[in-house]
N, CA, C and O atoms as a DFTB+ gen file, in Angstrom:
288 C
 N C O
     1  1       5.558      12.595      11.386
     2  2       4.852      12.414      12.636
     3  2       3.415      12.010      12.322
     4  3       2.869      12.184      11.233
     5  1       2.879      11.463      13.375
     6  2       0.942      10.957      12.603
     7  2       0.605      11.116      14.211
     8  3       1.124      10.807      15.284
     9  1      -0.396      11.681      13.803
    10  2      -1.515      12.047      14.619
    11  2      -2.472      11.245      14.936
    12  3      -2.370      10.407      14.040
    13  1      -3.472      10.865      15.693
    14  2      -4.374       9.774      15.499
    15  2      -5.882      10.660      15.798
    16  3      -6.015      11.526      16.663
    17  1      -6.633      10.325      15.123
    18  2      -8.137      11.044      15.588
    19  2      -9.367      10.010      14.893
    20  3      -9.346       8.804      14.647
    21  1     -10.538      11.161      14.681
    22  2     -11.375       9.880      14.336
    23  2     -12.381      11.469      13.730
    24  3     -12.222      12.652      14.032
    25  1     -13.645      10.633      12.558
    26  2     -14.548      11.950      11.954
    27  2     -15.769      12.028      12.972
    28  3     -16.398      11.089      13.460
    29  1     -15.960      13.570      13.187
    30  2     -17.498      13.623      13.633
    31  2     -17.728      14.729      13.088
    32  3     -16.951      15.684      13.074
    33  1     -19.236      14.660      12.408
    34  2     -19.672      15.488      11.974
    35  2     -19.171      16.136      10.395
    36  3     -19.609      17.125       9.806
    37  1     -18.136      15.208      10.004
    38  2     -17.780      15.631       9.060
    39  2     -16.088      16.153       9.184
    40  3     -15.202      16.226       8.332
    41  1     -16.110      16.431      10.488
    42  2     -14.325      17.446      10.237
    43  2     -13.463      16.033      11.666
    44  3     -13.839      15.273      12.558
    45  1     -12.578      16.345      11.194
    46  2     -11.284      15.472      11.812
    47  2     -10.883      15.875      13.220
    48  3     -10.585      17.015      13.575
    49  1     -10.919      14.682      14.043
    50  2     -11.250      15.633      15.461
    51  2      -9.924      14.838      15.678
    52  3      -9.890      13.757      15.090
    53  1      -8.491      15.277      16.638
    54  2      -7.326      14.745      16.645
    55  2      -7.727      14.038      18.165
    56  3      -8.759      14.437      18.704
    57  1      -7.094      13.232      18.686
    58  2      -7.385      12.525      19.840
    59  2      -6.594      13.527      20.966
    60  3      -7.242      13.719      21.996
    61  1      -5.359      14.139      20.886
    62  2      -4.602      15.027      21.464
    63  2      -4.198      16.529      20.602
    64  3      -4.211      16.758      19.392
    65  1      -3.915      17.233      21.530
    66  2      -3.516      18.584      20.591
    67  2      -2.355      18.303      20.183
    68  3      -1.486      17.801      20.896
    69  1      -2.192      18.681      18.664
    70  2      -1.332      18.672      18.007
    71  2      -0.530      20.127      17.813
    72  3      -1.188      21.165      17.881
    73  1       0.469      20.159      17.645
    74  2       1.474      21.704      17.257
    75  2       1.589      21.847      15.804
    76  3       2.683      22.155      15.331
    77  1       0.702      21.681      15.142
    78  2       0.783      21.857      13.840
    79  2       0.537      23.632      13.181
    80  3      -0.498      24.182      13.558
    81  1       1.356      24.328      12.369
    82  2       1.180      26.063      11.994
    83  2      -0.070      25.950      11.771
    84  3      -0.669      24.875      11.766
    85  1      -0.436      26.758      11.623
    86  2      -1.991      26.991      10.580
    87  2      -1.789      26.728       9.364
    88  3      -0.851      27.452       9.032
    89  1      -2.143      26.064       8.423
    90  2      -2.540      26.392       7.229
    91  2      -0.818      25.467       6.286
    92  3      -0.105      25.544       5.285
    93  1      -0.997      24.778       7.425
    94  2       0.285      23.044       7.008
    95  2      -0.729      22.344       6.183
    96  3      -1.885      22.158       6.563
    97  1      -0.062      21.813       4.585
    98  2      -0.878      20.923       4.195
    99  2      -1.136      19.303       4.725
   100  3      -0.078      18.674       4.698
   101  1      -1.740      18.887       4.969
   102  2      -2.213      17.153       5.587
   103  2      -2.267      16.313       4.591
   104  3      -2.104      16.698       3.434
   105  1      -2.523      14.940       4.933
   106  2      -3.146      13.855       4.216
   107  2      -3.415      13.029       5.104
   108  3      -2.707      12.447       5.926
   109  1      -4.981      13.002       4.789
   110  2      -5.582      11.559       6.065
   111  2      -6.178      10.994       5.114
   112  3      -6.723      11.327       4.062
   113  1      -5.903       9.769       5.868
   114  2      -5.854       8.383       5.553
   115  2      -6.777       7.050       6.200
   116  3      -6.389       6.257       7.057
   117  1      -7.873       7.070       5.633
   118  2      -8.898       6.085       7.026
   119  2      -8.208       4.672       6.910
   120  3      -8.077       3.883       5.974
   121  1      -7.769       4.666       8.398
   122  2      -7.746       3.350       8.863
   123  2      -8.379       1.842       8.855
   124  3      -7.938       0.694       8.922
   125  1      -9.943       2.617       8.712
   126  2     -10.948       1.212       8.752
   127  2     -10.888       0.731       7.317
   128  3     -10.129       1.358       6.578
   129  1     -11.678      -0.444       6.725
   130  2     -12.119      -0.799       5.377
   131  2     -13.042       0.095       4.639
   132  3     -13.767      -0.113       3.665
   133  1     -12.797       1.257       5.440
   134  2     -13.823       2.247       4.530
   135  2     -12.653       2.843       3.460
   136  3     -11.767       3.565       3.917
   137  1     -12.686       2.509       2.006
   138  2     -11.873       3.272       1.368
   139  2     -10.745       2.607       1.440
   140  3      -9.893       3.133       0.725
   141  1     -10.282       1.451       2.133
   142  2      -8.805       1.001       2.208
   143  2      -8.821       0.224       0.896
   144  3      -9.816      -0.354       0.459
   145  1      -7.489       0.268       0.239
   146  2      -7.078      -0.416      -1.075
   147  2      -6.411      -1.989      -0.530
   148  3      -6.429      -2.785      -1.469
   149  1      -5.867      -2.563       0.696
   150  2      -5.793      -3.768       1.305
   151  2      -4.260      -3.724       0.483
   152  3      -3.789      -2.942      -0.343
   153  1      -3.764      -4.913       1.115
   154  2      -2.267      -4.935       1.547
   155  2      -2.048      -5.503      -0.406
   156  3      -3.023      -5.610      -1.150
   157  1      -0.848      -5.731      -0.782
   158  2      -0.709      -6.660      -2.243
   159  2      -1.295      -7.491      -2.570
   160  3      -1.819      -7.591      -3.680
   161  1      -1.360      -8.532      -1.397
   162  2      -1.952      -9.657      -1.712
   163  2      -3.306      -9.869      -2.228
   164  3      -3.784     -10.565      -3.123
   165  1      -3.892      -8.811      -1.133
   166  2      -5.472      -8.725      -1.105
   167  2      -6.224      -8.098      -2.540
   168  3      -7.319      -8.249      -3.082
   169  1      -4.855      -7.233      -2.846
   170  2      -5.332      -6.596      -3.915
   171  2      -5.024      -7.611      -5.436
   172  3      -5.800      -7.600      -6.391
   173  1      -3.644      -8.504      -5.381
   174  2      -4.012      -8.794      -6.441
   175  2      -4.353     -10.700      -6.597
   176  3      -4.006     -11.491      -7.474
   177  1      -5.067     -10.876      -5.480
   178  2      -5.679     -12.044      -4.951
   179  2      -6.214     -13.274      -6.169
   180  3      -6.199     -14.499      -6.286
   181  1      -6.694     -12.021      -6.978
   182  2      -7.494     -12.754      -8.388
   183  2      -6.450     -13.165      -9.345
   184  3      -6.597     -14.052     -10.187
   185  1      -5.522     -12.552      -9.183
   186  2      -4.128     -13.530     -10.186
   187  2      -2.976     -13.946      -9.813
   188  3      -2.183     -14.439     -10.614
   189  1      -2.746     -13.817      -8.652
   190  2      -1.682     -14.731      -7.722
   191  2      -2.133     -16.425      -8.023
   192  3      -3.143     -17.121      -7.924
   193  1      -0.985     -16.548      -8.362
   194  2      -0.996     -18.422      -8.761
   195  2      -1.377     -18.998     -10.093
   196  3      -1.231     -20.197     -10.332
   197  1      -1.975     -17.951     -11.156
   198  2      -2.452     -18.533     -12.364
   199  2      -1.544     -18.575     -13.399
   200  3      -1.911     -19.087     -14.457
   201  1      -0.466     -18.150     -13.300
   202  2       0.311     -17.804     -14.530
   203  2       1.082     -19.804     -14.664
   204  3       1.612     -20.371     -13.708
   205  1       0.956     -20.239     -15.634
   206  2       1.734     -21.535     -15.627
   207  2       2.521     -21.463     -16.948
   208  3       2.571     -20.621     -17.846
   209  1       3.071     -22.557     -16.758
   210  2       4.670     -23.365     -17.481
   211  2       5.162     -21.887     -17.032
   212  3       4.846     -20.870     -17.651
   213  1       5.617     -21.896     -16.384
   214  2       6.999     -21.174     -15.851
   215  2       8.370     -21.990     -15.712
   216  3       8.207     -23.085     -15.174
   217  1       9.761     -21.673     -16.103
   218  2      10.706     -22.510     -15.366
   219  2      10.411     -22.150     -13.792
   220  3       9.682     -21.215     -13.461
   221  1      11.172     -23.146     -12.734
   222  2      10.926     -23.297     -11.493
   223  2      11.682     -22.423     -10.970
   224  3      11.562     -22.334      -9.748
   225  1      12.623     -21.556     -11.585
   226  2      13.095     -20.852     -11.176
   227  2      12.836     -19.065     -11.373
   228  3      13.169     -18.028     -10.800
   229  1      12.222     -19.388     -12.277
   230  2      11.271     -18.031     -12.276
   231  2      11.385     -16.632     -11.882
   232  3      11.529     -15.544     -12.440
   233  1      11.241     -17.167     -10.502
   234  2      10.636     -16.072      -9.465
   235  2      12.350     -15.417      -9.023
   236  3      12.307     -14.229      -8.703
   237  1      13.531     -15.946      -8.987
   238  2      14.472     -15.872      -8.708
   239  2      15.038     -15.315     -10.047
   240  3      15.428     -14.190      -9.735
   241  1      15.298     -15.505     -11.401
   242  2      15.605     -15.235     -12.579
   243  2      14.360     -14.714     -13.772
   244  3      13.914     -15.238     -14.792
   245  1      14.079     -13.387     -13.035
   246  2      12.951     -12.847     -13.700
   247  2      13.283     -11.908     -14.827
   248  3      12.652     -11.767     -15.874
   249  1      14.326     -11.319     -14.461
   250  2      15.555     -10.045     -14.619
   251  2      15.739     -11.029     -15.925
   252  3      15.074     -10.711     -16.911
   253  1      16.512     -12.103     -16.019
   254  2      17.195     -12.551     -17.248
   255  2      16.256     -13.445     -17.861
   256  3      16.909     -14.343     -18.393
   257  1      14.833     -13.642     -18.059
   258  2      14.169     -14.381     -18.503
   259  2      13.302     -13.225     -19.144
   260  3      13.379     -13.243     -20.372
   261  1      12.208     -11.866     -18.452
   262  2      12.321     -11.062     -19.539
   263  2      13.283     -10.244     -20.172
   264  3      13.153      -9.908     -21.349
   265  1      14.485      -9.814     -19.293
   266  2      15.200      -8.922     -20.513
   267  2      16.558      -9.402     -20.802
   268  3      17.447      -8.715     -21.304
   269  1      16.636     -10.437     -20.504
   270  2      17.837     -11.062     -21.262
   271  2      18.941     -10.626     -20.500
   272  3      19.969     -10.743     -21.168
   273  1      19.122     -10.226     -19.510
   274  2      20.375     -10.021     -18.053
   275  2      20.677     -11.401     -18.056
   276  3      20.133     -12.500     -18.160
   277  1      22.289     -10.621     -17.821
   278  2      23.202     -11.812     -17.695
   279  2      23.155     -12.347     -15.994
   280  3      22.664     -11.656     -15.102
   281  1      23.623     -13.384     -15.830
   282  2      23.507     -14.372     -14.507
   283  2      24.163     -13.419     -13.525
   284  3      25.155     -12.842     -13.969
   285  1      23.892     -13.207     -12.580
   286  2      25.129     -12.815     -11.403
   287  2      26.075     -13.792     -10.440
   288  3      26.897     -13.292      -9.671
């Protein structure tokens, strides 16, 4: 289940009451670009596209080009 809220003052204020026990462990997670690690792409932006002489098929026969798997 996820909750939605926002920080003031330092502590996590929920937008609605939640039914959560006392003393349930959490994990929050900021939404904004504060602290976000960004989707794959974004993250590995700086080496997407550089790798060359590849066969053209590559991306499809990766499995049997590093470890030597047979065709399916």
């Amino acid at each position: 289940m996820t909750y939605r809220g926002h920080v003031k003052n330092g502590l996590i204020v929920l937008e609605s009451p939640a039914d959560i026990p006392e003393g349930t462990p959490v994990e929050v997670r900021p939404l904004s670009d504060a602290g976000e690690i960004g989707t794959l792409a974004e993250r590995y932006k700086d080496i997407i596209g550089i790798a060359e002489g590849l066969p053209p098929d590559s991306s499809r026969k990766h499995d049997q080009y590093l470890y030597g798997t047979p065709e399916r």
